[in-house]
C-alpha positions in Angstrom: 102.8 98.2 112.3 102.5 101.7 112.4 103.1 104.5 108.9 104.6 107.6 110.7 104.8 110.8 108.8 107.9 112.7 109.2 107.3 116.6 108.0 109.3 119.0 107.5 109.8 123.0 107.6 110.8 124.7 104.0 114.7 123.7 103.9 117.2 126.4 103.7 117.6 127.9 100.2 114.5 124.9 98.9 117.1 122.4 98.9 116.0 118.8 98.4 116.5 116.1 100.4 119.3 113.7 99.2 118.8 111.1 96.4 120.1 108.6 99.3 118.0 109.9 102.1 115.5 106.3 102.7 119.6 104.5 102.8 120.7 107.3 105.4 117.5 106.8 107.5 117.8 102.5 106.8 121.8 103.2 107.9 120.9 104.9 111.4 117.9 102.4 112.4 118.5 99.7 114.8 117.0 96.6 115.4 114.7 97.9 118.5 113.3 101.0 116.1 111.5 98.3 114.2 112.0 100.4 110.6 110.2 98.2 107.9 110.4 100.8 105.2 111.0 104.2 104.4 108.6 106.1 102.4 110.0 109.8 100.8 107.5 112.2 99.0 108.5 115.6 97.3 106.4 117.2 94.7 106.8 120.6 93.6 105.1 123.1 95.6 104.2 120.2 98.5 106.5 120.2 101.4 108.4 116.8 101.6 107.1 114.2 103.7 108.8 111.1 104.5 106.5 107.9 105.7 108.4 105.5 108.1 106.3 102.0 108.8 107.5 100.9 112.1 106.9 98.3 114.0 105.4 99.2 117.9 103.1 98.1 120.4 101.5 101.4 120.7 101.4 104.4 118.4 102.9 107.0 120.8 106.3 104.6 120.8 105.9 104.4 116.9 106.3 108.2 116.9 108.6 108.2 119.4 111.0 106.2 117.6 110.4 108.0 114.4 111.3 111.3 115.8 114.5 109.3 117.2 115.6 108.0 114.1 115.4 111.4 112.0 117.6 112.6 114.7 120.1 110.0 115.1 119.9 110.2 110.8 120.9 114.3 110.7 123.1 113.4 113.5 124.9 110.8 111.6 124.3 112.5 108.2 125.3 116.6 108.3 123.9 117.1 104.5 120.4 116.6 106.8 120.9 118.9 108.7 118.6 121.5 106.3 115.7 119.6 107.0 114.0 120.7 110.2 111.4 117.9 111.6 107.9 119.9 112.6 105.7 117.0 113.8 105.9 113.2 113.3 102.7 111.7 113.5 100.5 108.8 111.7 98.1 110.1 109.6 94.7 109.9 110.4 91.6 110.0 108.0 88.6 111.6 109.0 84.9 110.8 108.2 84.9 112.4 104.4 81.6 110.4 104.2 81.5 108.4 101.2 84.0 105.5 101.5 84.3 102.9 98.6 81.7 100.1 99.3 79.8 101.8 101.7 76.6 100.7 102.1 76.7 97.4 100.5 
């Protein structure tokens, strides 16, 4: 399983995204998308990010399908349509040194 992060550009006029969104993005998955769960993140002065855990053999298909599911969402959804994907992507952490337990 795969966490894809979906962000976004600043929507037209700061709009939101909808109270519903996770049911509009659960409502345009299909079974071969493997969606497991929709994440959605918006804090004030953060631009929103929404996690989709997917299940793939490989990452690039995971992002794949997770730009392919936002799209087929906005298509089926117009009130998306404010909310312009820039990059879809699984977050990786980097070597910030210290890691819980380290060195036991």
């Amino acid at each position: 399983m795969y966490l894809v992060q979906l962000s976004f550009l600043p929507s037209v006029g700061g709009r939101e995204f909808p109270s519903d969104v996770r049911e509009m993005i659960y409502s345009s998955a299909r079974a071969e998308d493997g969606l497991e769960h929709v994440s959605v993140s918006e804090k004030p002065g953060a631009d929103p990010v929404i996690g989709l855990f997917l299940l793939s053999p490989n990452l690039a298909g995971a992002e794949c399908t997770a730009v392919l599911l936002w799209g087929r969402a906005a298509d089926r959804h117009p009130e998306l349509a404010d909310h312009q994907l820039f990059k879809a992507e699984a977050p990786l952490i980097g070597d910030g040194g210290d890691w819980p337990g380290e060195g036991v």
